[in-house]
C-alpha positions in Angstrom: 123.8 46.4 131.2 123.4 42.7 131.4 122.7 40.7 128.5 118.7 39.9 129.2 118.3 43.5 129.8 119.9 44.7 126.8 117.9 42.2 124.3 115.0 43.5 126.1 115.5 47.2 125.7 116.3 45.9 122.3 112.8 44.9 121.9 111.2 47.4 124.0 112.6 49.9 121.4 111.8 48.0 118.2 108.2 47.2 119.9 107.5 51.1 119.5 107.7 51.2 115.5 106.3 48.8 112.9 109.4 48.2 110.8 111.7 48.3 113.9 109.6 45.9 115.2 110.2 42.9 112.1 113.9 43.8 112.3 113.8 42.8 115.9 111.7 40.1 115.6 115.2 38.0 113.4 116.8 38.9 117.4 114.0 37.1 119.0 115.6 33.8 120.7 117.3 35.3 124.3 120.4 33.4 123.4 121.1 35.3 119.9 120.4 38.4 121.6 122.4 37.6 124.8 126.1 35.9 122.8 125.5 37.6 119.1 128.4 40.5 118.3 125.8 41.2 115.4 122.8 41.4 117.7 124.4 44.2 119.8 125.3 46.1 116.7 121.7 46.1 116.0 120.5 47.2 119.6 122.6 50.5 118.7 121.3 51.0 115.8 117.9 50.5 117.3 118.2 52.2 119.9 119.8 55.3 117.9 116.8 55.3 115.6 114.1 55.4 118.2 115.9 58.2 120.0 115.0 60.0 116.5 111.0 58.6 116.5 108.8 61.2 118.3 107.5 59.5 121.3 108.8 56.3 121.0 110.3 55.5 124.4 107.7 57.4 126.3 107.6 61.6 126.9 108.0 61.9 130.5 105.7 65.0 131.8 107.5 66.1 135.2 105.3 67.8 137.6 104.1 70.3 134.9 100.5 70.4 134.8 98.7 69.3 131.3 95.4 70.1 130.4 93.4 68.4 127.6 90.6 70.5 126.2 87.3 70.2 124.0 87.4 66.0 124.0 84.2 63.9 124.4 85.3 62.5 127.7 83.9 58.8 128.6 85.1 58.6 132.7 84.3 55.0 133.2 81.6 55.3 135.5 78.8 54.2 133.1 77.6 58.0 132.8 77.0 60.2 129.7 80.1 61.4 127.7 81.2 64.5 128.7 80.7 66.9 125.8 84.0 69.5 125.4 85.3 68.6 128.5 88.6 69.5 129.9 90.8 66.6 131.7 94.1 68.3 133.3 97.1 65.8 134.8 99.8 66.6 136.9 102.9 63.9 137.6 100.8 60.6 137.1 97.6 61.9 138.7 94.6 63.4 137.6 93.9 66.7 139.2 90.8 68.0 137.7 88.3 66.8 135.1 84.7 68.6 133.6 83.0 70.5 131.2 84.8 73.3 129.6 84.8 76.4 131.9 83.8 74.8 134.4 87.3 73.5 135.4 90.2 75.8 136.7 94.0 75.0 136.1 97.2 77.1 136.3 98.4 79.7 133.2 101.3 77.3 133.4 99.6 74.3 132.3 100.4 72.7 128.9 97.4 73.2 127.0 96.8 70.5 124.4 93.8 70.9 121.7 91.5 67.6 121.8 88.6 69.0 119.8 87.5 66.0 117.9 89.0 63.5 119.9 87.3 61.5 122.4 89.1 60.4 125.9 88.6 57.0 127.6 90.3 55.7 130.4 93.1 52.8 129.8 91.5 50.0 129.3 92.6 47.4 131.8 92.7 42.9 131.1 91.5 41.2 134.0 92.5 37.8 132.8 95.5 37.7 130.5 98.7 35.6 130.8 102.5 36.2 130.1 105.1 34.1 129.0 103.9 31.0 127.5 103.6 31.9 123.6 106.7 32.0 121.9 106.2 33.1 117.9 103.3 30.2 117.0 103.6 28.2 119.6 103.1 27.5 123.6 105.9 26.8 125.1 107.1 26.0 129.0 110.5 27.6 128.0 109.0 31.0 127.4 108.5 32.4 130.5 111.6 34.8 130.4 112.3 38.6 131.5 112.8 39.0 128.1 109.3 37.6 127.2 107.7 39.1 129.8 108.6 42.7 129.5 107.8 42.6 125.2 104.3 41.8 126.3 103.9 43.9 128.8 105.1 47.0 126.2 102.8 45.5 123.6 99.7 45.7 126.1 100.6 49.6 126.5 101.0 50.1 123.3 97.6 49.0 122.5 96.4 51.0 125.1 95.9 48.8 127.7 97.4 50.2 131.3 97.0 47.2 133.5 96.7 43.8 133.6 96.5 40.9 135.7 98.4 37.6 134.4 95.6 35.3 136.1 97.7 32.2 137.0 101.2 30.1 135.2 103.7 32.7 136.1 107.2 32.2 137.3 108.6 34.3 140.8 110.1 36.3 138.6 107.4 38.3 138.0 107.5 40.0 141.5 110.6 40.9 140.3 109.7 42.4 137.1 106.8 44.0 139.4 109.4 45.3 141.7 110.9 46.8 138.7 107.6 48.7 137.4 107.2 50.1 140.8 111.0 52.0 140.9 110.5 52.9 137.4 113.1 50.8 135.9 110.6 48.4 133.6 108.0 50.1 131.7 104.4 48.8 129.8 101.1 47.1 131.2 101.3 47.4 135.1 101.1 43.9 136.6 99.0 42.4 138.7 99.4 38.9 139.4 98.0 35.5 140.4 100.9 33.5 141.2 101.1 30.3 139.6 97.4 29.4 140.5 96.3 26.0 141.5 95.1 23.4 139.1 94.5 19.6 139.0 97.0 16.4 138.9 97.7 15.3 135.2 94.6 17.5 134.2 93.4 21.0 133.5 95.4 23.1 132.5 96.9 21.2 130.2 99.6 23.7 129.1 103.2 23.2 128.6 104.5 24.8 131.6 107.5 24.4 134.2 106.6 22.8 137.4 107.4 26.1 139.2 104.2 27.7 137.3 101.7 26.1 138.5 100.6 24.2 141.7 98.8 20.7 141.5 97.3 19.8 144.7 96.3 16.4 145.6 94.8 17.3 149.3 93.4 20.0 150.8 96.1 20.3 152.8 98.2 20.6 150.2 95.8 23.3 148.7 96.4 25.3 152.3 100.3 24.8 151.8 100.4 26.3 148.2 97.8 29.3 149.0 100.2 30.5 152.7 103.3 30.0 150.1 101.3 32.8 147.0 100.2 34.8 150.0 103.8 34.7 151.3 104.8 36.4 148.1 102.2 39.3 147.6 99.7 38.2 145.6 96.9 39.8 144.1 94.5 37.3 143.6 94.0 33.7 143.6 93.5 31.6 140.1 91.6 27.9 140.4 90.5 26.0 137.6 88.1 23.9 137.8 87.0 22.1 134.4 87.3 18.6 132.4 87.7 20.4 128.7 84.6 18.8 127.4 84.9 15.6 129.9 88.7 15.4 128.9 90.6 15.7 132.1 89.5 14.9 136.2 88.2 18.3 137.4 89.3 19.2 141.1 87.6 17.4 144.0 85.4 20.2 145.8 87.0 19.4 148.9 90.1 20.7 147.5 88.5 23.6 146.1 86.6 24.7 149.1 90.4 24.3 150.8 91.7 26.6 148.6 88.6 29.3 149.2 89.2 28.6 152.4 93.0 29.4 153.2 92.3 32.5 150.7 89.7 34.1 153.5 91.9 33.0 156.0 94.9 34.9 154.5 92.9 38.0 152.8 93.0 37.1 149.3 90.4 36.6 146.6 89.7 34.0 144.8 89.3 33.8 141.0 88.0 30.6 139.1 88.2 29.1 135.4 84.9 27.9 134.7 83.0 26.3 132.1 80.2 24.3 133.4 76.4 25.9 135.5 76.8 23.5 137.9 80.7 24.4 138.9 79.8 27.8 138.7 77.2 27.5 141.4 79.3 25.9 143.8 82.0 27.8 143.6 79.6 31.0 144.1 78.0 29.1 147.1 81.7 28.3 148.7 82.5 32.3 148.3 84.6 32.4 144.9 85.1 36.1 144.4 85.3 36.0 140.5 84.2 34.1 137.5 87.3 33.6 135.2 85.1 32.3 132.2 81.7 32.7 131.4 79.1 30.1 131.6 79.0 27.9 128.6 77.8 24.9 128.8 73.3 26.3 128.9 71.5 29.0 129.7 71.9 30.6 133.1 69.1 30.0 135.2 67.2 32.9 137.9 69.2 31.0 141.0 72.7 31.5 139.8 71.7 35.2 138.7 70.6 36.0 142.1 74.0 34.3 144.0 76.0 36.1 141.9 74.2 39.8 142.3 73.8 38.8 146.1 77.5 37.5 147.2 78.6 40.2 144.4 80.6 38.0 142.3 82.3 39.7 139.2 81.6 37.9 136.0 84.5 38.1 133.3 82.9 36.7 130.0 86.3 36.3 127.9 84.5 35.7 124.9 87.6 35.9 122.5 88.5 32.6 123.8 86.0 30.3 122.4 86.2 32.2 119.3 89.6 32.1 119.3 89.8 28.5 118.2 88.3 29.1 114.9 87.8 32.9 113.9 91.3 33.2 111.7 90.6 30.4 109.6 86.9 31.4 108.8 87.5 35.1 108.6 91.1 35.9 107.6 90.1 39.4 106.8 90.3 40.1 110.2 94.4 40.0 109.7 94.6 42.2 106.7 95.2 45.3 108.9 98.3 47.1 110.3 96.6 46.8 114.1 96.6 43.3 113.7 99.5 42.5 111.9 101.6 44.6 114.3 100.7 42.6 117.4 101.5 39.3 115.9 105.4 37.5 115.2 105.7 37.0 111.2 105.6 33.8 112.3 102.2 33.3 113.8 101.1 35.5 111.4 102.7 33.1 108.9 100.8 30.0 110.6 97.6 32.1 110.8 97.3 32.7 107.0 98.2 29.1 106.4 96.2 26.4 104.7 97.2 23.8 106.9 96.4 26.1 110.0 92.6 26.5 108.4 92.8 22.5 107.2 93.4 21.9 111.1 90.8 23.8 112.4 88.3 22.9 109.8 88.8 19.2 111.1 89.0 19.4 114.6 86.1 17.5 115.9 85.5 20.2 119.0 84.8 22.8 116.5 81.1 22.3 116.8 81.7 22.9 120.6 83.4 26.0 120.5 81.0 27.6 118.4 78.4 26.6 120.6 80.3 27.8 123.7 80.5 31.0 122.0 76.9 32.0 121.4 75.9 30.5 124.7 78.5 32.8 126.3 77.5 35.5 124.4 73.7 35.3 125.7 74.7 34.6 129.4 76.5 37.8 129.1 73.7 39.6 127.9 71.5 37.8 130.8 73.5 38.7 133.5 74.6 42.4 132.4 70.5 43.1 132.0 70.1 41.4 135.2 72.6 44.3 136.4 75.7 41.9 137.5 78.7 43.3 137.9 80.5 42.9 134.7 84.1 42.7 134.3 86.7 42.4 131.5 89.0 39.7 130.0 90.5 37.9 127.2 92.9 35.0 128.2 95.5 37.1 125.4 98.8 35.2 125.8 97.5 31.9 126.8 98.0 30.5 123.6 99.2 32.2 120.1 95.8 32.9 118.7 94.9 35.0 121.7 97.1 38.4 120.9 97.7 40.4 123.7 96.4 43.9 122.6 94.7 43.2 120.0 92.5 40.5 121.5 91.1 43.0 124.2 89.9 45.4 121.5 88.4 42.4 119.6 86.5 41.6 123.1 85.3 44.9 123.4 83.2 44.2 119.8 82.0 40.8 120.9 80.5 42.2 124.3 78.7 44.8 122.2 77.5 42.3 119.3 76.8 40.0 122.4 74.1 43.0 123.5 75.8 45.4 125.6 76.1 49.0 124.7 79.8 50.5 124.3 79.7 52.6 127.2 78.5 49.0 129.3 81.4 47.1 127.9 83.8 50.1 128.2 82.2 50.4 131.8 83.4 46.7 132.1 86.7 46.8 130.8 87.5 49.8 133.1 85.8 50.0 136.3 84.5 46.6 136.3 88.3 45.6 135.7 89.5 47.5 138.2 87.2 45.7 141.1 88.6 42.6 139.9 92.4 43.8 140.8 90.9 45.4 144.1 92.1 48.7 143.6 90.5 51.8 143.4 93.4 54.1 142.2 92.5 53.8 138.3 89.3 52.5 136.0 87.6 56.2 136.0 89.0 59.5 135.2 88.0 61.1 138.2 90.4 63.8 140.2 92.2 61.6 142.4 92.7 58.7 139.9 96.0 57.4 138.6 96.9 59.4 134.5 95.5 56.3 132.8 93.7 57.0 129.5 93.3 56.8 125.5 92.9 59.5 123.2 91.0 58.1 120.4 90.6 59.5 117.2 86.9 58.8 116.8 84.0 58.1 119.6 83.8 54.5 120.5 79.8 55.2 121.6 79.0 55.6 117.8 81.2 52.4 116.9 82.9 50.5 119.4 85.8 49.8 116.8 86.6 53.3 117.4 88.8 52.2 120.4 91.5 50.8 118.0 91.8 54.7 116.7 94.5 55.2 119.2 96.2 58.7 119.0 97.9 58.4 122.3 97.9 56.5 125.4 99.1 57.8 128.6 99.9 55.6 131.4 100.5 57.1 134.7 101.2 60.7 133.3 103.5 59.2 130.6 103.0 59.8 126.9 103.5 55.8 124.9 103.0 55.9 121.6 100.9 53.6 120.1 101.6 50.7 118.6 99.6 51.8 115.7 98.9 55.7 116.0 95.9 57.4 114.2 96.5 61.2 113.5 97.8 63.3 116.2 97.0 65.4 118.3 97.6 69.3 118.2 99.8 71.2 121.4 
């Protein structure tokens, strides 16, 4: 076992308990885990304690079948709940799913009593990020295995399946991918972006490494970096195009319309960070497949609600990010609970809960912006889900501390539905509408056919859409994770 691999089976482990998880976090720096004598005594002892935790590393099925019965089932397609339904698995398939007695399955099957429980399918980020936050703070020197694959376990555990890290990632990622795909790494499965192609000494302006992130000065150049992200198996495409409130230069549209360009000419889509109407229409006019951001700067007006329905653009409103540059220091009650806590380091949740943190935000002259930004989101949302665009689902978790991977998407979920959407719209968006944006049609609904991915919750999100944080179990693929925080279980 090599050193990075052992710190982060280390971590994977820890990751799956509460109080593993704040011993591991004193391993957290690769170095100490990779040279410390004391840090590999403490991967033992980890690793012998979550062999004794029920479900910690993950119950692997086989091909036996396993039938769920009498659950409210929410498939994902935007229909009515299925009242005591029955949802049977085999291997990491779904083989059957419907109302009680209507749906057959072998005298074999593991039966497992639901009644009570409602089902949903995994829940799946269209725009996250991995690698750049380490503890409180962004940082270019994140972007590790190590890093990568605790983010990745934390998104499972929080009962997201898939996600797509939309833009500032390292090659190794298709390595990690790689990985998932032999069964070797385990968590959120990845789709990725590449590095993405931003703008000379302007947006984004993150502390990455210069092999994160392409800055193209031509369109030509533009062409070169798109062949070399095609050349590696991309999913998708990231641009940004903004000035962060007349900050920085925004790409030139000849560069842009380059970049949309090279994408059709090598079958990839194209997804763009957006802030601004106007941007928003070009990009829709030049052929942008997805809308990274919502609109934030006014109101939407009936010509950029008819491009989008027309050329079928998918709309991801990340909502939590505008928020996210305020909502700790005005609401700290949010982090009084074990769902959040456990997604954060004790040392962002150190910074959070800080007066200087809420000193810094309470004086930050944008903070009139953001709020603005927010609402104005939140209506365009509301305008272009009523107008019946196709909705999608995102966060930007792991772009910077205060956006917590698994926590921040169930967060999002709450926004869309105080923005005006009903929980079955924005659970529509967060699964099917998700799965559009990866361009796959193998998971987002539990239909027969689909991929094993799905929550059992506790309670029905439909009556309260903060139900979804009520996590009994997740299954990902046929394979039982246990939640990072687990409400009661279920009985077998």
């Amino acid at each position: 076992m090599t050193d990075e691999r052992a710190c982060a089976l280390q971590r994977s482990h820890a990751a799956s308990d509460g109080n593993l998880w704040r011993i591991a976090a004193h391993f957290e720096k690769r170095e100490f885990c990779a040279r410390s004598v004391v840090a590999r005594l403490v991967l033992l002892i980890l690793i012998v304690l979550s062999a004794l935790i029920p479900g910690v590393a993950g119950q692997q099925t086989g091909n036996t079948p396993i039938a769920f019965e009498g659950a409210t089932l929410i498939d994902g397609t935007g229909g009515p709940a299925i009242v005591k339904s029955v949802l049977v698995i085999q291997g990491d398939r779904i083989v059957a799913v419907g109302k009680h007695g209507k749906v057959r399955y072998p005298k074999t099957a593991r039966v497992i009593d639901a009644q009570g429980k409602t089902i949903i399918p995994g829940l799946i980020n269209a725009h996250g990020h991995l690698g750049l936050v380490v503890g409180a703070a962004q940082r270019a020197d994140g972007y590790t295995a190590v890093n990568v694959e605790t983010e990745l376990l934390q998104y499972e555990q929080y009962g997201v399946t898939s996600m797509l890290s939309l833009g500032l990632n390292r090659d190794l990622l298709y390595d990690i991918r790689a990985q998932q795909q032999t069964g070797e790494v385990g968590g959120a499965s990845i789709f990725t972006a590449d590095r993405g192609l931003g703008v000379p000494d302007g947006i984004p302006p993150l502390a990455v490494g210069s092999d994160q992130i392409y800055r193209p000065a031509t369109p030509e150049d533009a062409r070169a970096d798109v062949q070399a992200m095609a050349s590696r198996h991309a999913d998708i495409v990231k641009l940004w195009l903004d000035d962060s409130y007349g900050k920085y230069p925004k790409m030139q549209p000849a560069i842009y319309k380059a970049i949309i360009d090279e994408c059709r000419n090598r079958g990839l889509r194209v997804a763009a960070h957006v802030f601004y109407l106007n941007d928003a229409k070009a990009l829709v006019r030049d052929g942008v497949d997805v809308l990274a951001h919502s609109v934030r700067d006014r109101d939407l007006d009936s010509d950029f609600i008819k491009m989008v329905k027309g050329n079928g653009v998918l709309y991801i409103p990340t909502l939590t990010v505008d928020e996210s540059f305020f909502v700790f220091a005005e609401h700290p009650e949010l982090m009084s609970d074990s769902f959040f806590e456990l997604a954060t380091s004790p040392e962002l949740l150190k910074m959070l809960k800080s007066r200087e943190y809420r000193d810094k935000v309470e004086s930050d002259p944008n903070l009139p912006k953001y709020k603005a930004a927010l609402d104005t989101g939140m209506r365009n949302l509301k305008t272009l889900s009523d107008a019946g665009a196709h909705i999608a689902f995102g966060t930007d978790s792991g772009a910077f501390p205060a956006r917590i991977p698994g926590w921040a998407e169930h967060h999002e979920l709450e926004l869309m539905v105080r923005a005006g959407l009903t929980p079955t719209q924005a659970l529509t968006a967060a699964t099917r509408g998700s799965a559009a944006v990866l361009g796959v049609s193998d998971r987002g609904t539990l239909e027969a056919g689909k991929r094993a991915d799905f929550l059992v919750l506790a309670a029905n999100p439909l009556n309260d859409i903060r139900n979804t944080r009520k996590i009994v179990a997740v299954w990902h693929g046929g394979r039982e994770v246990k939640p990072r925080v687990a409400a009661p279980a279920l009985e077998q």
